[in-house]
N, C-alpha and C positions, 0 to 999 in steps of 0.2 A: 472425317476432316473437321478439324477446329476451325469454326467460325468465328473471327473476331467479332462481329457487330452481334453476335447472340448476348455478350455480356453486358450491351447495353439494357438498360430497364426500357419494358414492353414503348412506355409513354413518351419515352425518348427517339426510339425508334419509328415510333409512327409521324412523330414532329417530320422527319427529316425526310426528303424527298427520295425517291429510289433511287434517283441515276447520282446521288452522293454517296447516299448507304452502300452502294456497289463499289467504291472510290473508297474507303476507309483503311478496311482490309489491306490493298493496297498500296495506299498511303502510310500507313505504318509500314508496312514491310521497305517500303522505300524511304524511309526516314533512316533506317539503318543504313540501308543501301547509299544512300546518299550520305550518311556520315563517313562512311570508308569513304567513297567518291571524294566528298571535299578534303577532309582529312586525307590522304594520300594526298590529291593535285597539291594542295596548300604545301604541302612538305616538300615534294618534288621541286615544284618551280621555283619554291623559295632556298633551295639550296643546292640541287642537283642537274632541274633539265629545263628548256625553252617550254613554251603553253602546249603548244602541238604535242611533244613522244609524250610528257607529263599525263597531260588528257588523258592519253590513250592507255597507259598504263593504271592509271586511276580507276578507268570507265571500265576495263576487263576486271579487275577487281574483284569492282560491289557489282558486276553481273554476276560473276559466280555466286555470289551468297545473297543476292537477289533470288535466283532462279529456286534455288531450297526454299527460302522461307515462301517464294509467291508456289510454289510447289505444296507443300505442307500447310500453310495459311492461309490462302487467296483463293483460287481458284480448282477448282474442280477437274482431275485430271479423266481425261475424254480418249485417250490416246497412250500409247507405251511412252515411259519413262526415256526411253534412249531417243523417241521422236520428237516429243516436245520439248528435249536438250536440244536436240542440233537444231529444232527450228524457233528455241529461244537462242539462241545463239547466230540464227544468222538476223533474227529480228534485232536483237541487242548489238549486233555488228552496228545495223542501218542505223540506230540509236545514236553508237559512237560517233559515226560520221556525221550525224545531225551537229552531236554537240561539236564536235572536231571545227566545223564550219561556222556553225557559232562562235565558239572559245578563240579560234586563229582572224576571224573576220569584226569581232570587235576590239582586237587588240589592234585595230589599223584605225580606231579614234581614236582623236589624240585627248579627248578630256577621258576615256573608258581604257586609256590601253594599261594603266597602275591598278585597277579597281578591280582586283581578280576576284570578292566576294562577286559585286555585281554581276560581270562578265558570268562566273562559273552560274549564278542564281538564275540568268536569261535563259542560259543552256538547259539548267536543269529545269525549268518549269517547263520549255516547252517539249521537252525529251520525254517530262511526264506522261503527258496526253497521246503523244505516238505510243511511245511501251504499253500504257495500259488499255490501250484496243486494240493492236499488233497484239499481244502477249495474252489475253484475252481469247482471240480466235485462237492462237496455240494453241493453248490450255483445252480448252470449252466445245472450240470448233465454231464452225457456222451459229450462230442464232436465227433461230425462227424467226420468218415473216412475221408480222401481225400484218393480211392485207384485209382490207374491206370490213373494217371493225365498224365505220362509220354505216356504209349500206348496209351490215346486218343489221345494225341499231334501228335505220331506218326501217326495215324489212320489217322487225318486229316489236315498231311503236317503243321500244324502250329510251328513247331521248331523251321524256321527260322525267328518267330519276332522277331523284336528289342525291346529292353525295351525300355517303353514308359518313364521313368524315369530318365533316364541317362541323364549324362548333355549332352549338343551339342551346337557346333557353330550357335553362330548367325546369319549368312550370309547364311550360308550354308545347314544349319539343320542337320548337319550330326551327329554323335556321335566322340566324343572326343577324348573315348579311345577306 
């Protein structure tokens, strides 16, 4: 599997916090996805259909050519190809209706109901964060506990490392701050 964030340089990567680094991957693949997404709704509603059927048709879309690239790109398949379609498919369903409820419920402000970049933009960021931990457990499966990381530390006096990470003088070696 191609890793997007390997291309990044080693020093760049270590900058970036893991629970982002995990997010990249991702995010790119959903930049696509989200361009059919807006790109269809934008067309639709502006020539053809009300926010609602629009949505909906938009949203099944960039699922499809979502699910290949976070397939191929993103994550780690854990499971047959035929199971983590149908169960990217009923996650991506619960997604549509996120956004569906979003998109149909702020066109009933009257300063938000013309501002379909905005509107479609609320949808989609918060659509993000469901998909990519829904669609995550698809893929990947369960994630390990980490329990009792703290009492082993205790257990075995190791609390007082220093992070290996922190910047430090160069003469010195010490830690900075």
């Amino acid at each position: 599997m191609i890793k997007l964030v390997d291309y990044l340089p080693a020093g760049v990567r270590k900058m970036i916090p893991p629970f982002i680094l995990e997010k990249i991957p991702f995010l790119m693949s959903g930049i696509v996805a989200t361009g059919i997404n807006f790109g269809m709704y934008l067309l639709l509603v502006d020539r053809f259909l009300p926010p609602g059927p629009a949505t909906m048709i938009a949203y099944s879309s960039s699922v499809l050519v979502n699910f290949v690239l976070q397939r191929y790109f993103v994550f780690k398949l854990r499971r047959s190809v035929q199971s983590a379609f149908a169960l990217s498919m009923l996650v991506s369903a619960g997604g549509m209706l996120i956004d569906w409820f979003i998109v149909t419920g702020l066109h009933q402000f009257p300063y938000l109901g013309d501002q379909e970049w905005i509107i479609k933009g609320a949808a989609t960021g918060i659509v993000f964060f469901y998909n990519f931990y829904a669609k995550r457990r698809v893929f990947e499966g369960a994630r390990p506990q980490v329990q009792g990381k703290v009492e082993a530390q205790e257990r075995t006096g190791n609390l007082s490392q220093e992070r290996t990470d922190a910047p430090t003088d160069q003469n010195t070696n010490t830690p900075t701050n």
